[in-house]
C-alpha positions as a Markdown table, in Angstrom:
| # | Residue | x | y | z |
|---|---|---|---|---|
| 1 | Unk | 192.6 | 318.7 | 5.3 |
| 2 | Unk | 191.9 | 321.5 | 8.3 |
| 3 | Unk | 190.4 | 324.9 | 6.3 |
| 4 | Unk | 189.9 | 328.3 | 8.5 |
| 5 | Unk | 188.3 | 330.9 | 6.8 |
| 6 | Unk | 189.3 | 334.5 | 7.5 |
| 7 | Unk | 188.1 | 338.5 | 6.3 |
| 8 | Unk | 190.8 | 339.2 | 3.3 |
| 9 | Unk | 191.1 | 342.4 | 4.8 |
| 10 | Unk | 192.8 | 341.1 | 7.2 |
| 11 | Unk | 196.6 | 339.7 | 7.5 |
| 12 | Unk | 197.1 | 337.2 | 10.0 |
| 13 | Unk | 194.7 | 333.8 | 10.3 |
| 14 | Unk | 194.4 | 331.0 | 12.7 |
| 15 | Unk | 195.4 | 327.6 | 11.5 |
| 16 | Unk | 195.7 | 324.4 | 13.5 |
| 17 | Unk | 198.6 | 322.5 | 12.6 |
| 18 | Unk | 198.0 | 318.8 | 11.1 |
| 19 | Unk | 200.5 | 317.4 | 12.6 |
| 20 | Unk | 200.4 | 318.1 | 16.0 |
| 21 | Unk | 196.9 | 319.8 | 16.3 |
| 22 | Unk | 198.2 | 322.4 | 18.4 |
| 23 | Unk | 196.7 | 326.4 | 17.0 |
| 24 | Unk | 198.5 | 329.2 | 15.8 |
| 25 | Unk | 198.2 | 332.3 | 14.1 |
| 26 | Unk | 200.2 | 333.0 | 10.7 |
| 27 | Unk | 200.1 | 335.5 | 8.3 |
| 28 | Unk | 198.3 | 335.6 | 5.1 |
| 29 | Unk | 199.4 | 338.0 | 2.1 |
| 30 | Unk | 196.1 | 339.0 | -0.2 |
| 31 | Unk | 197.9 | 340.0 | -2.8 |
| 32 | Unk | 199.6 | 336.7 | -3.7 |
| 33 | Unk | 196.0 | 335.2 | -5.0 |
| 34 | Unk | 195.9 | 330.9 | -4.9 |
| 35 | Unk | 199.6 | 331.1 | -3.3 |
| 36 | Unk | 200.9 | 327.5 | -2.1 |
| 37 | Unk | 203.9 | 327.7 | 0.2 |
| 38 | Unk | 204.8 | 325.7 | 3.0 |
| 39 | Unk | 205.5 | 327.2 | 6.4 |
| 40 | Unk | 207.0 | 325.1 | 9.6 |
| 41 | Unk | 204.6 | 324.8 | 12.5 |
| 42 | Unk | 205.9 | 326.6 | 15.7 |
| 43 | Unk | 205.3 | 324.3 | 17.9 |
| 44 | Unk | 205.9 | 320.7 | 16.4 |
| 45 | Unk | 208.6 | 321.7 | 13.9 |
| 46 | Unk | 207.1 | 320.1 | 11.1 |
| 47 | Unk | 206.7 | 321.5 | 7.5 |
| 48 | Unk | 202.8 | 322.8 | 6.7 |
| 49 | Unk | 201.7 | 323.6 | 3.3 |
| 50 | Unk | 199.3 | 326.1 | 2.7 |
| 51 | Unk | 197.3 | 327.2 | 0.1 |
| 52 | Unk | 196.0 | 331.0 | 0.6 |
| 53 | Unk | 192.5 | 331.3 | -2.3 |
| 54 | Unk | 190.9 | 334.8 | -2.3 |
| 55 | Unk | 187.4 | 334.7 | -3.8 |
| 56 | Unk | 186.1 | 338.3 | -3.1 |
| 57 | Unk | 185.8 | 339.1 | 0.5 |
| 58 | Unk | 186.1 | 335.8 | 1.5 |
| 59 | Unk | 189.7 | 334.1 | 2.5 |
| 60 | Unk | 190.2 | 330.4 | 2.8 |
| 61 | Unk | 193.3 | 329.0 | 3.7 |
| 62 | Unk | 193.9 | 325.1 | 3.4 |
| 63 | Unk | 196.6 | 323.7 | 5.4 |
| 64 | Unk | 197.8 | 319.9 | 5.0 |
| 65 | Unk | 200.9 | 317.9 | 5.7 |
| 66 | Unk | 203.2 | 318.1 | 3.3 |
């Protein structure tokens, strides 16, 4: 499992996809606290699930393949 961990203040994080291993940014909502959802990678095509926890001012989002 690949975690990035980004300011909740902010909107958009860099994730590296598990699949291909290639970086990109997505966006990350701080209002949907412990959301799971799956998002397809840009460049590899291949579904991503992520799981956005807030915990104060502190973001981490867990990506894995689905």
């Amino acid at each position: 499992m690949h975690r990035s961990t980004i300011d909740a203040m902010q909107e958009s994080a860099r994730v590296r996809c598990p699949w291909c291993g290639e970086r990109f940014e997505t966006l990350v909502d701080p209002e949907q606290a412990d959301a799971l959802y799956v998002e397809d990678c840009p460049v590899c095509c291949r579904p991503i699930e992520m799981q956005a926890m807030f915990d104060g001012a502190v973001t981490r989002l867990n990506v894995d393949r689905e």
